[in-house]
CHARMM internal coordinates of N, CA and C (Angstrom, degrees):
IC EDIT
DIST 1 N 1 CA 1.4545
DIST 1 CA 1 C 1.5292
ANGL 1 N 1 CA 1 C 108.19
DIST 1 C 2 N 1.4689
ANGL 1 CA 1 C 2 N 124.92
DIHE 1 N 1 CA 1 C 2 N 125.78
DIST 2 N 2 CA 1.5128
ANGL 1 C 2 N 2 CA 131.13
DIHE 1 CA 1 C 2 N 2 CA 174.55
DIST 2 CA 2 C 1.2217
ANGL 2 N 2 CA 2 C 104.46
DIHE 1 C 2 N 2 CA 2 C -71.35
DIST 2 C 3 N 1.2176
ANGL 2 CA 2 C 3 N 113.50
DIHE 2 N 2 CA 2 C 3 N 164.04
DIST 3 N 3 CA 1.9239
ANGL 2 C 3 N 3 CA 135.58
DIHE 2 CA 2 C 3 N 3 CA -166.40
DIST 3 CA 3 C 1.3350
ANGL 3 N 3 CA 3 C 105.48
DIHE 2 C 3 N 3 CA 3 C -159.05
DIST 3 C 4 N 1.2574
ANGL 3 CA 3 C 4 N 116.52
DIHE 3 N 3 CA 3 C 4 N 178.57
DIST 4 N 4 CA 1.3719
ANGL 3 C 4 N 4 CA 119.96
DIHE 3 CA 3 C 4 N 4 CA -161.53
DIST 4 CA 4 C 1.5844
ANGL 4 N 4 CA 4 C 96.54
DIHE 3 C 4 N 4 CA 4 C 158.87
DIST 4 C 5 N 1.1556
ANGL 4 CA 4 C 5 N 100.04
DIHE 4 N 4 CA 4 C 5 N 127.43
DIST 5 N 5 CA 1.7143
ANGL 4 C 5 N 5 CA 146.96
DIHE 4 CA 4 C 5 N 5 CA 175.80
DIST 5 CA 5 C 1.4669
ANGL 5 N 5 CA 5 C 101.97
DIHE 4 C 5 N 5 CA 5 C -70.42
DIST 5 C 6 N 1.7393
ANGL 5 CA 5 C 6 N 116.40
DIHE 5 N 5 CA 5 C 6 N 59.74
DIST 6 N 6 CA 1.6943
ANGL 5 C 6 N 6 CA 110.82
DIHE 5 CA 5 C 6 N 6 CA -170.33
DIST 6 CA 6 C 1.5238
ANGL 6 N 6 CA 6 C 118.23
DIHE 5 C 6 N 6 CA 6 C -51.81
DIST 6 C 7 N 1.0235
ANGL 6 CA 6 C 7 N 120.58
DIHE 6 N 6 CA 6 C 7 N -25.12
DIST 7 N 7 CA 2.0727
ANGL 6 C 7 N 7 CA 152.00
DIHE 6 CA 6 C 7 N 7 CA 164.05
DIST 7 CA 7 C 1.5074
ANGL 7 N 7 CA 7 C 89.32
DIHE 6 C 7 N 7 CA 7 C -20.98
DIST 7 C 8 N 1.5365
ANGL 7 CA 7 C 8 N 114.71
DIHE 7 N 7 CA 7 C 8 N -70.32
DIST 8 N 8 CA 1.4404
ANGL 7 C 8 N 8 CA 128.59
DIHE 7 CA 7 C 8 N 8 CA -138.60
DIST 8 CA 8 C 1.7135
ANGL 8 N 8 CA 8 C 88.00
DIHE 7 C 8 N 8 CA 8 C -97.74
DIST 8 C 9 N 1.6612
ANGL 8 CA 8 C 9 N 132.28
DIHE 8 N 8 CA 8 C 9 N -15.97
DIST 9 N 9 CA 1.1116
ANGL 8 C 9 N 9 CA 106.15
DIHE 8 CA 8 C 9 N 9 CA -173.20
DIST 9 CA 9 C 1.4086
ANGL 9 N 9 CA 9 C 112.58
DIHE 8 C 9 N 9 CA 9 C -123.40
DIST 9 C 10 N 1.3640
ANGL 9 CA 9 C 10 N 104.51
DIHE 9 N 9 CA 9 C 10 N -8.71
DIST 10 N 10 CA 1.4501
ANGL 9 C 10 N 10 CA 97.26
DIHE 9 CA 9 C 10 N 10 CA 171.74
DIST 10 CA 10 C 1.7597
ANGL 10 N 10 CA 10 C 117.89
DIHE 9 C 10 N 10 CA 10 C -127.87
DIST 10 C 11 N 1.4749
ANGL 10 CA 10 C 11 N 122.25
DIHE 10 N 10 CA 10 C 11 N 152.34
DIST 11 N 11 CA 1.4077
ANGL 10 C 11 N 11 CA 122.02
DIHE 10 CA 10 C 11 N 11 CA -176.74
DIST 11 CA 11 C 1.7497
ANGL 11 N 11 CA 11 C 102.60
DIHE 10 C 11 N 11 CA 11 C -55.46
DIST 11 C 12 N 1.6107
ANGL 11 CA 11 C 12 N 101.90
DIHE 11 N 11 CA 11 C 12 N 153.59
DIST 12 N 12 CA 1.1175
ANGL 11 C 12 N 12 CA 123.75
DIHE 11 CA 11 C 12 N 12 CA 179.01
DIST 12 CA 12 C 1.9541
ANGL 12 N 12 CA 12 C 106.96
DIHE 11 C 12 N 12 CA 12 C -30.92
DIST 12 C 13 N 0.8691
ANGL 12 CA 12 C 13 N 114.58
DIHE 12 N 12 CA 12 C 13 N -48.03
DIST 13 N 13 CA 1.4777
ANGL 12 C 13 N 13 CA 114.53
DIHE 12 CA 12 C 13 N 13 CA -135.76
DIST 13 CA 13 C 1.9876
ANGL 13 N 13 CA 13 C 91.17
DIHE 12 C 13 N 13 CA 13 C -89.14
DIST 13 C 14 N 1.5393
ANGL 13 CA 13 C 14 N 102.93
DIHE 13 N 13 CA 13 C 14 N -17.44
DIST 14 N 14 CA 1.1550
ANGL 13 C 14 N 14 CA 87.00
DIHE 13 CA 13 C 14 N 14 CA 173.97
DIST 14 CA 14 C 1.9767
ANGL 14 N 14 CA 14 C 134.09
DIHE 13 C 14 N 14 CA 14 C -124.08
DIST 14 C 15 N 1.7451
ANGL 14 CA 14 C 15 N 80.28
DIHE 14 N 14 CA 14 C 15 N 34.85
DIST 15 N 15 CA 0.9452
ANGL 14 C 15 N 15 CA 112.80
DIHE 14 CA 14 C 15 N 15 CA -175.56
DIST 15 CA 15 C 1.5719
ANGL 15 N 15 CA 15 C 129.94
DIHE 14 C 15 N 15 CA 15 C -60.88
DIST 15 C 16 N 1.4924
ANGL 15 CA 15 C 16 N 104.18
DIHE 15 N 15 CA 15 C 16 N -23.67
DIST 16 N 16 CA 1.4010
ANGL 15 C 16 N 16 CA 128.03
DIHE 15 CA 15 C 16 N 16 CA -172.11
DIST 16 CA 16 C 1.3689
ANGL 16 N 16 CA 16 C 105.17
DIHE 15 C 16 N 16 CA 16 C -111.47
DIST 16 C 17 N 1.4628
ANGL 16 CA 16 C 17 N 132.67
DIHE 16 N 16 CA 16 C 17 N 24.87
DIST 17 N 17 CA 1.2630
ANGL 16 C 17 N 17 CA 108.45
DIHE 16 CA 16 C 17 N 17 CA -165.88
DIST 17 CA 17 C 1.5551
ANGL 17 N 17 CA 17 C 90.19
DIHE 16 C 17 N 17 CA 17 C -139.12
DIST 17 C 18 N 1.6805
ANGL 17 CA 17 C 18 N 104.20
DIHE 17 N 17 CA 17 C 18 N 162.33
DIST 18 N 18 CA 1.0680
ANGL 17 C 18 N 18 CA 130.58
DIHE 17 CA 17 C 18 N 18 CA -164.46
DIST 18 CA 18 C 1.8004
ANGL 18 N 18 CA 18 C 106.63
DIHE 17 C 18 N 18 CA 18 C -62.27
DIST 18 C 19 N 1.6261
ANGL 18 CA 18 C 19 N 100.77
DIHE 18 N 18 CA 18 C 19 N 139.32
DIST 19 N 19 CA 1.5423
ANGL 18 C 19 N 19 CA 110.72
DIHE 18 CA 18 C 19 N 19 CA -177.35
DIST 19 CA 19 C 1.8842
ANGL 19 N 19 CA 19 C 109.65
DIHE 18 C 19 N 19 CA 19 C -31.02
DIST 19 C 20 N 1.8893
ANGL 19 CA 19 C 20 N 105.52
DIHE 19 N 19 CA 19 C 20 N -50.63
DIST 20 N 20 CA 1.5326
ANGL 19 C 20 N 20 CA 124.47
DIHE 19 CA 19 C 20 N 20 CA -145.78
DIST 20 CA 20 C 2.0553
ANGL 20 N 20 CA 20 C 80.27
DIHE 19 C 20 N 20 CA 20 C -69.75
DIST 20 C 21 N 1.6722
ANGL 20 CA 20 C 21 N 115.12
DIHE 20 N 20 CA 20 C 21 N -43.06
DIST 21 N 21 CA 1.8166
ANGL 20 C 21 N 21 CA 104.29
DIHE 20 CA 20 C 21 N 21 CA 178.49
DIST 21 CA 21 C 0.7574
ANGL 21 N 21 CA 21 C 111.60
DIHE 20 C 21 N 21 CA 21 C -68.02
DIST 21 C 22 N 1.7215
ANGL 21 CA 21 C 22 N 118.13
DIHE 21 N 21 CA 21 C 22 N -36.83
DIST 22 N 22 CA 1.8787
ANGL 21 C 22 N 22 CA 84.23
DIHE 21 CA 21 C 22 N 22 CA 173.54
DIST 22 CA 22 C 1.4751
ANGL 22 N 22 CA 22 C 148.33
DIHE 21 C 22 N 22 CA 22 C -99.98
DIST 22 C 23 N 1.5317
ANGL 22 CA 22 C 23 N 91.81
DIHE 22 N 22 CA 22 C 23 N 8.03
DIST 23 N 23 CA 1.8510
ANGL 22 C 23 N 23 CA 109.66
DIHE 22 CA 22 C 23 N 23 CA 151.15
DIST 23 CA 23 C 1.5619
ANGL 23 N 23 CA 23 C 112.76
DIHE 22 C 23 N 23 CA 23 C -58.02
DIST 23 C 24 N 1.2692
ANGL 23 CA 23 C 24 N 117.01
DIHE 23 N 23 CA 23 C 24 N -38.31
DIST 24 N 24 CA 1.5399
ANGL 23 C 24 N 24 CA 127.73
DIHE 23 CA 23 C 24 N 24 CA -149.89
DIST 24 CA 24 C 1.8790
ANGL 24 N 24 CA 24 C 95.92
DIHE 23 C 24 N 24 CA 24 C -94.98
DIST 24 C 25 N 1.4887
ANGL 24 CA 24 C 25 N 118.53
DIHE 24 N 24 CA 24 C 25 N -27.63
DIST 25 N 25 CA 0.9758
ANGL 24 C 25 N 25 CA 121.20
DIHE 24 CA 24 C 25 N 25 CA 177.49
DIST 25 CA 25 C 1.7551
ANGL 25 N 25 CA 25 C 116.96
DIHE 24 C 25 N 25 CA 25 C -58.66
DIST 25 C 26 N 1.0844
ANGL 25 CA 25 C 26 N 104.53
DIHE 25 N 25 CA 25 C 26 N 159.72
DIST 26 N 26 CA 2.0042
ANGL 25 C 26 N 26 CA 128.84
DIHE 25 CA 25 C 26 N 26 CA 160.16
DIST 26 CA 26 C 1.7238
ANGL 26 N 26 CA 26 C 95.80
DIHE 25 C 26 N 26 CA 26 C -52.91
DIST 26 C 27 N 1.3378
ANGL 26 CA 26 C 27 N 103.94
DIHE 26 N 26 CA 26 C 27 N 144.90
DIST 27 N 27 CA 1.3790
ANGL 26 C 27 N 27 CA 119.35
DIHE 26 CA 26 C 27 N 27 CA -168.68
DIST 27 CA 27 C 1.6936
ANGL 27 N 27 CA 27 C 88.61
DIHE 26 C 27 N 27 CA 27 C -82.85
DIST 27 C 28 N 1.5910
ANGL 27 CA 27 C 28 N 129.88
DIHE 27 N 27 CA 27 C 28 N 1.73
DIST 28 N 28 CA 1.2384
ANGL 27 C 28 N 28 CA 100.34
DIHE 27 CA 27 C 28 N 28 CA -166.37
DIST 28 CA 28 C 1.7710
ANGL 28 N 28 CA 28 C 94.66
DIHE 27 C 28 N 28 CA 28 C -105.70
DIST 28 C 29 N 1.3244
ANGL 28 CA 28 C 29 N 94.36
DIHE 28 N 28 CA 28 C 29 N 30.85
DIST 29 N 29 CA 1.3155
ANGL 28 C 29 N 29 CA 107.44
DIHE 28 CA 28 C 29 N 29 CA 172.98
DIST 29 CA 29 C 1.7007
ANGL 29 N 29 CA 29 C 116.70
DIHE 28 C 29 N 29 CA 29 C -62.78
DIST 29 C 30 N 1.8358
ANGL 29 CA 29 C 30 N 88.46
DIHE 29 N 29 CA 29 C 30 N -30.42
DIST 30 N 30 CA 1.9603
ANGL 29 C 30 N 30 CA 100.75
DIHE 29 CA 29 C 30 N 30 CA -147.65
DIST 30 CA 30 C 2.1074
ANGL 30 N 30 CA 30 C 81.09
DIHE 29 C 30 N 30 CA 30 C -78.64
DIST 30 C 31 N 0.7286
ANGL 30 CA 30 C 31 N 71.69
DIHE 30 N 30 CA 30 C 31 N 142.64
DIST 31 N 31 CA 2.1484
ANGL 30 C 31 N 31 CA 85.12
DIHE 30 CA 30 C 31 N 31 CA 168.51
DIST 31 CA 31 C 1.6118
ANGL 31 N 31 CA 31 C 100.21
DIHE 30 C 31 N 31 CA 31 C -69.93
DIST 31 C 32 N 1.8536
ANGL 31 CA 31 C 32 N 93.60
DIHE 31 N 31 CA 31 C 32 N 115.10
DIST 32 N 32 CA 1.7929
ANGL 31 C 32 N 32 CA 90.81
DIHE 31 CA 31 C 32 N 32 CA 171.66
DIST 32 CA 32 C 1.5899
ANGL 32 N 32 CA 32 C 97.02
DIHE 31 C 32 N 32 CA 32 C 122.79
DIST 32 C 33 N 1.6807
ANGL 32 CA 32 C 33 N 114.16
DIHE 32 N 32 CA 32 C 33 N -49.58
DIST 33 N 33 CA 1.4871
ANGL 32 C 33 N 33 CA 113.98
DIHE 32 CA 32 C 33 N 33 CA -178.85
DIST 33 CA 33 C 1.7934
ANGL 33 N 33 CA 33 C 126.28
DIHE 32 C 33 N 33 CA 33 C -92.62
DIST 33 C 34 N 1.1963
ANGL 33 CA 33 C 34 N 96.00
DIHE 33 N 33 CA 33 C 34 N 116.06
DIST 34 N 34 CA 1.3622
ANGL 33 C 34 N 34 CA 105.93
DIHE 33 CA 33 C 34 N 34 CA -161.25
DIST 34 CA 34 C 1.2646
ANGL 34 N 34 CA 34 C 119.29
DIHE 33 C 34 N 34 CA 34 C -56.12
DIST 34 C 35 N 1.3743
ANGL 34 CA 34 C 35 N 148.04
DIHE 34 N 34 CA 34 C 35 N -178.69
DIST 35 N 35 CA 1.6593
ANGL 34 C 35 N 35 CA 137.98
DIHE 34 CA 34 C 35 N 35 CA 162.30
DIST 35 CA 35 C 1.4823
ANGL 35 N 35 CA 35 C 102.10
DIHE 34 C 35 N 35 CA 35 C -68.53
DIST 35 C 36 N 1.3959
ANGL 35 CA 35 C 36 N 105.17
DIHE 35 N 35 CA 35 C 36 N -55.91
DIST 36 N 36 CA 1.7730
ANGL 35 C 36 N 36 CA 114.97
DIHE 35 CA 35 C 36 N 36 CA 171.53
DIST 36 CA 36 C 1.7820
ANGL 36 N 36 CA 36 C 105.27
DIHE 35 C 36 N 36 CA 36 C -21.93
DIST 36 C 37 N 1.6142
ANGL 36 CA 36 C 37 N 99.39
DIHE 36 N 36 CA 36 C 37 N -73.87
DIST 37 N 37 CA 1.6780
ANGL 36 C 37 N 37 CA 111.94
DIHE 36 CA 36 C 37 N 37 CA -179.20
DIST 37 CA 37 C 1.6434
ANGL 37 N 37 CA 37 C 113.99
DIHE 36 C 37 N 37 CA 37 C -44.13
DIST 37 C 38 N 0.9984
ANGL 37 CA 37 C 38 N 91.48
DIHE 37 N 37 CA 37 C 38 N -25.71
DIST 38 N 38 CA 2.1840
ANGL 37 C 38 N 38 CA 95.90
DIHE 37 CA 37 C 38 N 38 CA -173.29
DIST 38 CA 38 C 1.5772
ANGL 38 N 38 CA 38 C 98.20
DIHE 37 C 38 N 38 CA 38 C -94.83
DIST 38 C 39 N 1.4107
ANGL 38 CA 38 C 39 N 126.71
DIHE 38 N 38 CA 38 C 39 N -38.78
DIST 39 N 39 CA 1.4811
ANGL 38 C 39 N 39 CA 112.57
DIHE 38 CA 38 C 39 N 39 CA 162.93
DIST 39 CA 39 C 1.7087
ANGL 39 N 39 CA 39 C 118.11
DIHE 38 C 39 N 39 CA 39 C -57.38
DIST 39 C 40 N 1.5861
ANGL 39 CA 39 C 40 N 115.91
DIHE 39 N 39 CA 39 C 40 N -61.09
DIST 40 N 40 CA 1.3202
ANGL 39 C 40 N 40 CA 101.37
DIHE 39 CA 39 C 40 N 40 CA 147.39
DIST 40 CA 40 C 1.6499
ANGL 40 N 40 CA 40 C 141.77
DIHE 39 C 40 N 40 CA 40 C -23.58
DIST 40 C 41 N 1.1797
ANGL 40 CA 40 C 41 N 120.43
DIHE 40 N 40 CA 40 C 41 N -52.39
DIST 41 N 41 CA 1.3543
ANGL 40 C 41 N 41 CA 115.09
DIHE 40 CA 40 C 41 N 41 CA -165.17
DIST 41 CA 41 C 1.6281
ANGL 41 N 41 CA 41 C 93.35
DIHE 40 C 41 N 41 CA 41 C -97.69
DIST 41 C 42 N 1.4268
ANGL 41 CA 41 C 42 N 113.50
DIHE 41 N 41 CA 41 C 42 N 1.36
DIST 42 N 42 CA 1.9373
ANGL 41 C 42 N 42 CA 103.20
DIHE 41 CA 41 C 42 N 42 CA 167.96
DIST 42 CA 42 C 1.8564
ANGL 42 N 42 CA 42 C 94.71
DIHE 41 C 42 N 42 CA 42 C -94.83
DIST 42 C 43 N 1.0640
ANGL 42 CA 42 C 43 N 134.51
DIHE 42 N 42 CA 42 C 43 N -13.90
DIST 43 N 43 CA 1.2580
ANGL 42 C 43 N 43 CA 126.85
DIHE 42 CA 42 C 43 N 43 CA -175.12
DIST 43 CA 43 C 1.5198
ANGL 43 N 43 CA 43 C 113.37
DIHE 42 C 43 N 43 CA 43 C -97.28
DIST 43 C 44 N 0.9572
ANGL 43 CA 43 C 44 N 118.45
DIHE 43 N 43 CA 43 C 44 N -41.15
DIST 44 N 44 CA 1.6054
ANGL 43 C 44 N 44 CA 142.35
DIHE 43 CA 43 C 44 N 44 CA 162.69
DIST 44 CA 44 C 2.2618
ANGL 44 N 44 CA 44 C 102.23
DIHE 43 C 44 N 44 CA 44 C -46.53
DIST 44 C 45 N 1.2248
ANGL 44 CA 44 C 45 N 99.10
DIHE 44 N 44 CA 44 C 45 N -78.23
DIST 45 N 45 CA 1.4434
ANGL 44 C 45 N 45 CA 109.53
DIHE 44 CA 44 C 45 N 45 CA -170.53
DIST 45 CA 45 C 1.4661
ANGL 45 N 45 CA 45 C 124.90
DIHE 44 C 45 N 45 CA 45 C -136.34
DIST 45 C 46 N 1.3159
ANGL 45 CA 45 C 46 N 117.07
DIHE 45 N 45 CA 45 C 46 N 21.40
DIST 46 N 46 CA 1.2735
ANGL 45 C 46 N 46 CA 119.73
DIHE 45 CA 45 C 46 N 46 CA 147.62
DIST 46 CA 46 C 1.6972
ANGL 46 N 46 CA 46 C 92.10
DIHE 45 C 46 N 46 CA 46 C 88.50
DIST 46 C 47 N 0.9747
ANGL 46 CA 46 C 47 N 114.56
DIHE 46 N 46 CA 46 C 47 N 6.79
DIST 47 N 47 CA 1.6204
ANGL 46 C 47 N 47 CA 107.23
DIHE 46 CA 46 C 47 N 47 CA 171.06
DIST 47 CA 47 C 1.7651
ANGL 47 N 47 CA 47 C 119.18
DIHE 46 C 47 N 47 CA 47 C -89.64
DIST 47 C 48 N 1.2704
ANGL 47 CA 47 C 48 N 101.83
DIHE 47 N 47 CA 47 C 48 N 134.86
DIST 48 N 48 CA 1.6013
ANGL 47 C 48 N 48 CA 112.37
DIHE 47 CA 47 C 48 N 48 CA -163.70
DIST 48 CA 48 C 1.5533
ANGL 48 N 48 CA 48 C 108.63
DIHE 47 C 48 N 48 CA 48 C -121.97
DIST 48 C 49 N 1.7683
ANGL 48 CA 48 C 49 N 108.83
DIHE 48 N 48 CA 48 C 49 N -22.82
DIST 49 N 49 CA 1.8546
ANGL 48 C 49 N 49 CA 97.98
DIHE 48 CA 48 C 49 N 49 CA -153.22
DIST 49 CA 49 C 1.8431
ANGL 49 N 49 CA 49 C 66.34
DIHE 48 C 49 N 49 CA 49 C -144.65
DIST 49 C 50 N 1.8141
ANGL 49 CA 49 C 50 N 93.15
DIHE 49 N 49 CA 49 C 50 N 161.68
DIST 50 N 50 CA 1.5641
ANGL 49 C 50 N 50 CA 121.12
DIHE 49 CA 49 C 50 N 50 CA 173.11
DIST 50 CA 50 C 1.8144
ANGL 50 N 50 CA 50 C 95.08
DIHE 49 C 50 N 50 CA 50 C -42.42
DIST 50 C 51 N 1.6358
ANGL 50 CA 50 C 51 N 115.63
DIHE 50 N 50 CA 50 C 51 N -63.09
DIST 51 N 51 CA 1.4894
ANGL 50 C 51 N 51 CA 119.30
DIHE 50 CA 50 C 51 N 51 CA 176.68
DIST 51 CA 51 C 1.3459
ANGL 51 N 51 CA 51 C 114.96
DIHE 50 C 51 N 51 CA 51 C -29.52
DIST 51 C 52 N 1.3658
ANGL 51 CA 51 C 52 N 111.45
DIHE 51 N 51 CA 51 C 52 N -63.81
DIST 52 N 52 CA 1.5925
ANGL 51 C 52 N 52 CA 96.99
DIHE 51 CA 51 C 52 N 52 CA -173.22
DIST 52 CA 52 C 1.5267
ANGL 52 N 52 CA 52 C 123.81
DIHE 51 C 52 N 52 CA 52 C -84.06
DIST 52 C 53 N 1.3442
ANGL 52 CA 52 C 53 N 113.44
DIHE 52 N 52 CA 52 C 53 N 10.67
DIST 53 N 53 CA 1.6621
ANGL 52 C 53 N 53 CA 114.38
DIHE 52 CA 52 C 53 N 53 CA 170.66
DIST 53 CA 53 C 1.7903
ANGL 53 N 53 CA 53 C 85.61
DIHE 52 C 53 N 53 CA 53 C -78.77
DIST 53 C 54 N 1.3971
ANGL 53 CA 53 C 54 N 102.06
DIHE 53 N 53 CA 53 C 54 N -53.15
DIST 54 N 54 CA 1.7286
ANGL 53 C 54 N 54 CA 87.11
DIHE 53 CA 53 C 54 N 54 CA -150.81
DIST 54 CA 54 C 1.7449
ANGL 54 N 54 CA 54 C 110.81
DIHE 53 C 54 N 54 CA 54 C -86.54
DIST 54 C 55 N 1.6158
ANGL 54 CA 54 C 55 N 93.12
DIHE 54 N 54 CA 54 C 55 N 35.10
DIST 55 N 55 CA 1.9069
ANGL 54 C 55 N 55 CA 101.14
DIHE 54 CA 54 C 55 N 55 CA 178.77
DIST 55 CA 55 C 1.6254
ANGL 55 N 55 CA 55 C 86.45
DIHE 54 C 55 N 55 CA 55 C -117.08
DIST 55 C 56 N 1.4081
ANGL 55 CA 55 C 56 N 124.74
DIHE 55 N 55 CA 55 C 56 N -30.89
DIST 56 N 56 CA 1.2581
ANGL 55 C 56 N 56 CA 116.15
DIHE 55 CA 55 C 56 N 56 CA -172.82
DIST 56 CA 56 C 1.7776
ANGL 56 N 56 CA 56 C 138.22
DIHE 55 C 56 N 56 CA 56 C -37.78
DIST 56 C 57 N 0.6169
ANGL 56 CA 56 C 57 N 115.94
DIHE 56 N 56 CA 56 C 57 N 98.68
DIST 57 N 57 CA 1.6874
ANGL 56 C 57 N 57 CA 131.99
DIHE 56 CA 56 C 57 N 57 CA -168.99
DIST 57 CA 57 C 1.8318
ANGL 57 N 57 CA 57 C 93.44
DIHE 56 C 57 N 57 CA 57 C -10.93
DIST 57 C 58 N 1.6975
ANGL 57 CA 57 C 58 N 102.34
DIHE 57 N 57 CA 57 C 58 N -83.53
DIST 58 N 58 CA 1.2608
ANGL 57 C 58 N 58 CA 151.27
DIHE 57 CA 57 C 58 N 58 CA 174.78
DIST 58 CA 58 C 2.2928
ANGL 58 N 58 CA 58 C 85.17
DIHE 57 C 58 N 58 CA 58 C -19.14
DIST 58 C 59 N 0.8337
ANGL 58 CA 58 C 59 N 86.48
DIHE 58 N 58 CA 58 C 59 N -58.32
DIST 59 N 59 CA 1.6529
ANGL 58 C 59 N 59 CA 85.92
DIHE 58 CA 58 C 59 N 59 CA -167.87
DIST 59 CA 59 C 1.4996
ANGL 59 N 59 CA 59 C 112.08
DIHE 58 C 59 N 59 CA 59 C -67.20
DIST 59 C 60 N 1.7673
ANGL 59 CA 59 C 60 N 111.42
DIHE 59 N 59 CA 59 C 60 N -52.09
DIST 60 N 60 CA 1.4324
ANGL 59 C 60 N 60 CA 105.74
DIHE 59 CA 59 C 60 N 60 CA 173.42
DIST 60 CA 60 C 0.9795
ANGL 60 N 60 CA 60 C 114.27
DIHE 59 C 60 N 60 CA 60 C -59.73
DIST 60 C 61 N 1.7678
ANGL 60 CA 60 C 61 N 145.70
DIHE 60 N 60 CA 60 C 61 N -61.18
DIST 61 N 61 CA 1.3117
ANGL 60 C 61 N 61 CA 127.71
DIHE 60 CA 60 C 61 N 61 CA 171.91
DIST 61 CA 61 C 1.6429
ANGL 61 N 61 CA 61 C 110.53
DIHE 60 C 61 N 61 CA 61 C -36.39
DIST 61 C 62 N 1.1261
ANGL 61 CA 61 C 62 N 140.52
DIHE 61 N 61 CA 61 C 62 N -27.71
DIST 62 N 62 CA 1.2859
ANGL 61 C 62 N 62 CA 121.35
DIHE 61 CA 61 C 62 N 62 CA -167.38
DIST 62 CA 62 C 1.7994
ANGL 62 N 62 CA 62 C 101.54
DIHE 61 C 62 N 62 CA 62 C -88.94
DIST 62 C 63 N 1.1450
ANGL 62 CA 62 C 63 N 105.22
DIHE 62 N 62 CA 62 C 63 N -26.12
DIST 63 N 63 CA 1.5377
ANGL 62 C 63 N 63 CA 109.20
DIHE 62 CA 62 C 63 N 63 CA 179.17
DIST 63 CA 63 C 1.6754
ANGL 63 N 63 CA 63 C 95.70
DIHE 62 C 63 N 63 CA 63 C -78.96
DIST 63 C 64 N 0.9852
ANGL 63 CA 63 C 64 N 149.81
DIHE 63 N 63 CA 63 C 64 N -50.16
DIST 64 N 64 CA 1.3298
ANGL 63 C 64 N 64 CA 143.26
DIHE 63 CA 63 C 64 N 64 CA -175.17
DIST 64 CA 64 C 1.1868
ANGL 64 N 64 CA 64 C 111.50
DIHE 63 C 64 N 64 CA 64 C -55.58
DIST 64 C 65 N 1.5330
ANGL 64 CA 64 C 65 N 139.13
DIHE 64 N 64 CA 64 C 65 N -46.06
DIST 65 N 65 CA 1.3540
ANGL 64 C 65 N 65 CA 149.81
DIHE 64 CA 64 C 65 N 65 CA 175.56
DIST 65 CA 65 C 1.4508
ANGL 65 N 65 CA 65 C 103.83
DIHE 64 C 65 N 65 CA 65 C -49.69
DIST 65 C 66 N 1.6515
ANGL 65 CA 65 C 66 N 113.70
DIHE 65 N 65 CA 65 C 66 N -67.36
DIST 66 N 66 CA 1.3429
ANGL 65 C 66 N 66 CA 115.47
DIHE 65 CA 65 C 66 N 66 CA -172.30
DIST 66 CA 66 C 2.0679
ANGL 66 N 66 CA 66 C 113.38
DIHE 65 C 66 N 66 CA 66 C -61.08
DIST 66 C 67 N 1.0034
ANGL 66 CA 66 C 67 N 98.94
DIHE 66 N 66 CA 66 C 67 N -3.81
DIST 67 N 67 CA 1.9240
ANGL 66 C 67 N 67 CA 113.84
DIHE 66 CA 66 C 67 N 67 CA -174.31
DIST 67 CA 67 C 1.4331
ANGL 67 N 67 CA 67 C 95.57
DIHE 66 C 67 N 67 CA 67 C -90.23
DIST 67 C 68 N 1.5817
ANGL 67 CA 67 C 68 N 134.32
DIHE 67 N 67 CA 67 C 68 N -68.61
DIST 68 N 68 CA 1.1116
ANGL 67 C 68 N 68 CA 142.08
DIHE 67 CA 67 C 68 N 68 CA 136.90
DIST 68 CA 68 C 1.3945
ANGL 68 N 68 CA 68 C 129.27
DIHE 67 C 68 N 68 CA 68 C -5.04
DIST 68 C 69 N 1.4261
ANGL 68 CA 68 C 69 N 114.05
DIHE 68 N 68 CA 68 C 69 N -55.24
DIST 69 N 69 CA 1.6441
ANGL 68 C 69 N 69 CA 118.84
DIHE 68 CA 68 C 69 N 69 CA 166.30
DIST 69 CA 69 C 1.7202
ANGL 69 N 69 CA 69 C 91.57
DIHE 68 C 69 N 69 CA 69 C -64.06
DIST 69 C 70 N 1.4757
ANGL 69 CA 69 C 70 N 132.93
DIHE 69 N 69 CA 69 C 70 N -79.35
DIST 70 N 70 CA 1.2438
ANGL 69 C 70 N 70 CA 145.71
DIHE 69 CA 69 C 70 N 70 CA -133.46
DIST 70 CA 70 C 1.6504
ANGL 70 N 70 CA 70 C 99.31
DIHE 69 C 70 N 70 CA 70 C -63.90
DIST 70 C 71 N 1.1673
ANGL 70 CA 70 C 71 N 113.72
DIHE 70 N 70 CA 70 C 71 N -40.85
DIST 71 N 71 CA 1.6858
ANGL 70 C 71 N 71 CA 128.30
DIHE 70 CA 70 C 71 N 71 CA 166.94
DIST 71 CA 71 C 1.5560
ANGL 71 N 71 CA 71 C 105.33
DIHE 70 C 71 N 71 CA 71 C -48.71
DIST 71 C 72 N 1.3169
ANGL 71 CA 71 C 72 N 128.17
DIHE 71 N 71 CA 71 C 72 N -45.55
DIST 72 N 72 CA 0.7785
ANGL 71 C 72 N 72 CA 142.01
DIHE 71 CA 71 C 72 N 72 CA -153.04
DIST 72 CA 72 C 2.1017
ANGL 72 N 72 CA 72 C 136.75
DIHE 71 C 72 N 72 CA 72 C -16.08
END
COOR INIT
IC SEED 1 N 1 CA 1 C
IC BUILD
């Protein structure tokens, strides 16, 4: 089962909240990504909520490559 240190990845405010809000949330949810960056990445590729960064095509190929390198 995966885990994750929500502290280190997401801003304060959405720190306390349920897995299903913070799929459903603005990517400027993740700690680090700006509102600016989430208007960007909705104009860029149609991503709006944490869900659709981590459905994004563009990202899993890039996560598969680096799995591939790390396997190596």
């Amino acid at each position: 089962m995966a885990s994750i240190d929500l502290d280190k990845v997401l801003d304060k405010a959405w720190a306390d909240k349920s897995l299903a809000e913070i799929l459903a949330a603005p990517v400027g949810a993740l700690k680090g990504v700006s509102d600016r960056d989430g208007e960007l990445l909705q104009e860029a590729f149609g991503v709006k909520t944490v869900a659709d960064l981590a459905d994004l095509k563009y990202v899993r190929w890039a996560q598969a490559l680096a799995a591939l390198d790390a396997a190596g």
